[in-house]
C-alpha positions as CSV (number, residue, x, y, z in Angstrom):
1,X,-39.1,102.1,-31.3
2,X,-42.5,103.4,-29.9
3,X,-45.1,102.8,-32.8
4,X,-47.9,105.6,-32.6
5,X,-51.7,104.0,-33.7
6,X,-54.0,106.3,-35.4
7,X,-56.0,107.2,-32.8
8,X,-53.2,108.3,-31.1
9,X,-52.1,110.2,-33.7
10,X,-55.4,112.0,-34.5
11,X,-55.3,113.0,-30.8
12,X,-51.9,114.1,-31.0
13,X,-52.3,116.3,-34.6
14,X,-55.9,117.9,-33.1
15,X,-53.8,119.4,-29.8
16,X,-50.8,120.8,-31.7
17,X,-53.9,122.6,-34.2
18,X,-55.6,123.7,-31.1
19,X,-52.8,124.7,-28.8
20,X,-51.6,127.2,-32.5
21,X,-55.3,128.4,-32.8
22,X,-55.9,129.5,-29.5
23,X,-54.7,133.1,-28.9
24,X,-55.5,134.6,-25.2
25,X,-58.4,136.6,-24.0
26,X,-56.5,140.1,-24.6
27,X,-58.2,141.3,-21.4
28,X,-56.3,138.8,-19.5
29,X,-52.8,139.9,-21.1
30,X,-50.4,142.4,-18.9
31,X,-49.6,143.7,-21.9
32,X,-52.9,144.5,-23.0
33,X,-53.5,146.3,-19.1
34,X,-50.4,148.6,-18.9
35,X,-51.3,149.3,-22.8
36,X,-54.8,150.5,-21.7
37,X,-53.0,152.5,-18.6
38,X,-50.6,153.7,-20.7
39,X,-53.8,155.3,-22.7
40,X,-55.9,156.4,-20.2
41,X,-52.8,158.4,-18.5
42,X,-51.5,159.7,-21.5
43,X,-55.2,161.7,-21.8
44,X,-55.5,164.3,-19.3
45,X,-52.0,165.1,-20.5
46,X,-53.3,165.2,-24.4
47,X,-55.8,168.0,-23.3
48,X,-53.2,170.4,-21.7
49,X,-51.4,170.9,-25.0
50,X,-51.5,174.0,-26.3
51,X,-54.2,174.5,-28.9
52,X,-52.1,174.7,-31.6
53,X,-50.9,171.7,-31.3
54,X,-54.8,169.9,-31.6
55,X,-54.0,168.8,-35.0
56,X,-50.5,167.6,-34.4
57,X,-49.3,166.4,-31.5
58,X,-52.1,166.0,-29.6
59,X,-53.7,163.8,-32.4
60,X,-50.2,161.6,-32.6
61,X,-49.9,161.2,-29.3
62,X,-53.0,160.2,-29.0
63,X,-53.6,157.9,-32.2
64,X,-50.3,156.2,-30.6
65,X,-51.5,155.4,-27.1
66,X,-54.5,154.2,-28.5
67,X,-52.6,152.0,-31.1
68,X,-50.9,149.9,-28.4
69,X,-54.0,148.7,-26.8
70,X,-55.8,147.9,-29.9
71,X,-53.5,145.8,-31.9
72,X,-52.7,143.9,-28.8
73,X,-56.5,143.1,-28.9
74,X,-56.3,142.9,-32.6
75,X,-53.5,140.6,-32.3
76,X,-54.7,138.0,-29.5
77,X,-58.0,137.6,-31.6
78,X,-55.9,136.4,-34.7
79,X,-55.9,133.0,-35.5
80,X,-52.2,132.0,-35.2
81,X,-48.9,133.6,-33.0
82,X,-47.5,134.8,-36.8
83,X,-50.4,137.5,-37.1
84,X,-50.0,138.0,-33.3
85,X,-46.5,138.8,-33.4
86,X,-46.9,141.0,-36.4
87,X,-49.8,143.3,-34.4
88,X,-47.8,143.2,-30.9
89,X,-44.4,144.4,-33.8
90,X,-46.8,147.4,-34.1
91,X,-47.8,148.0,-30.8
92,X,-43.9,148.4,-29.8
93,X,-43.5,150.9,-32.7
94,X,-46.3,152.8,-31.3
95,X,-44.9,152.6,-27.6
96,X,-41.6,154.3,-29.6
97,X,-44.2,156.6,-31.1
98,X,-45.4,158.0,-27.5
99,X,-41.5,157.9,-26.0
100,X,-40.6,159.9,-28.6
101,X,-44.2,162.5,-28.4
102,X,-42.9,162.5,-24.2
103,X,-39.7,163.7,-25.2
104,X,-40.8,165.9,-27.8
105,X,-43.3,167.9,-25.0
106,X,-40.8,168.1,-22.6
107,X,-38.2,169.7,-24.7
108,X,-40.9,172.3,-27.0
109,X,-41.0,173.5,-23.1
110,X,-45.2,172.0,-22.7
111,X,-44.3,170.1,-20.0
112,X,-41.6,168.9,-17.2
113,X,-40.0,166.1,-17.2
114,X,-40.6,165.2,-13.6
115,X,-44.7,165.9,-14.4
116,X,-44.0,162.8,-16.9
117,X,-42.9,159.9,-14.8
118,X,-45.4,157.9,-14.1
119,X,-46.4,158.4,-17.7
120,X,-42.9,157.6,-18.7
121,X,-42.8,154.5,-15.9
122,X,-46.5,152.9,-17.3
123,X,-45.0,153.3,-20.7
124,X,-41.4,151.7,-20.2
125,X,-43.0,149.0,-18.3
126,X,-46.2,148.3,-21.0
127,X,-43.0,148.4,-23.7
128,X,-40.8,145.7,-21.9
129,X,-43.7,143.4,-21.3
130,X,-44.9,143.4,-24.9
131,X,-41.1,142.3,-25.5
132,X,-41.2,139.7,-23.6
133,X,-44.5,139.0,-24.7
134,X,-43.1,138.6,-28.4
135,X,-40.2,136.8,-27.2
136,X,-42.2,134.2,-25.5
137,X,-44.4,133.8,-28.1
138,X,-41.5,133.4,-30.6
139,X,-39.8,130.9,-29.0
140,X,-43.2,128.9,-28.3
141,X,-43.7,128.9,-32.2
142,X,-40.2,128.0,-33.7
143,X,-40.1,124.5,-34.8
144,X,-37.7,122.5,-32.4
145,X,-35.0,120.4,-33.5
C-alpha cells in the first residue's frame, strides 16, 4: 500500500482543480473555426432572400449561424466542462436550426440545392466536430471507476 504525504496530496488536489477549471482558448477550438465559417458563409446568402422574408427567415437564419459561434466562445470561457457542455448542447441545436433554414430555402424555391454545398458541407462538418467535441469532453469529465 502506497501511503500519499500531504504534500503530495495538496499537489495532487490543486491539478485535478486546475485541469476542471481550465477551459480552452475558444479561438483555438475547430469547432469554434468551422462555427465562425459556417457564419460568415451563411451571409452573402442571408442578403439574397427575398425582402419579405427580412423579418423571418433571414433574421433566423441568421440569429442561428451566429448562435453556434457564440456559445462555443460562451462555453470555453465557463468555468467547468458542465457549463461547457450545456452551451456547445446549444450550439448543436442551432446547427439543426440552420439545416433545417437550408432546407427550408431550397424547397420555398429561393435557392438550389447545388448553390448550397459548401454551405451545407461547412455546416455538416462544424456539426460533427462539436459532437465529438461534447463527446470528448464528456467522457474526460465522468468520474472513473
Amino acid at each position: 500500500m502506497v501511503m500519499c504525504d500531504a504534500e503530495n496530496w495538496y499537489r495532487f488536489t490543486l491539478r485535478r482543480l486546475h485541469l476542471r477549471c481550465t477551459m480552452p482558448d475558444y479561438r483555438n477550438l475547430r469547432a469554434w473555426q468551422l462555427a465562425r465559417d459556417v457564419a460568415v458563409q451563411s451571409r452573402p446568402w442571408i442578403k439574397k432572400l427575398p425582402p419579405e422574408e427580412c423579418d423571418a427567415l433571414a433574421d433566423q437564419w441568421r440569429r442561428a449561424s451566429y448562435s453556434v459561434v457564440l456559445n462555443i466562445a460562451e462555453g470555453a470561457s465557463r468555468r467547468g466542462p458542465r457549463e461547457f457542455r450545456r452551451h456547445l448542447d446549444i450550439a448543436r441545436g442551432s446547427l439543426h436550426e440552420v439545416a433545417v433554414v437550408l432546407d427550408l430555402v431550397v424547397a420555398l424555391g429561393y435557392f438550389k440545392e447545388s448553390d448550397l454545398i459548401p454551405l451545407r458541407r461547412a455546416r455538416d462538418e462544424c456539426a460533427r466536430t462539436v459532437w465529438g467535441l461534447l463527446r470528448s469532453i464528456a467522457a474526460r469529465s465522468s468520474p472513473r471507476s
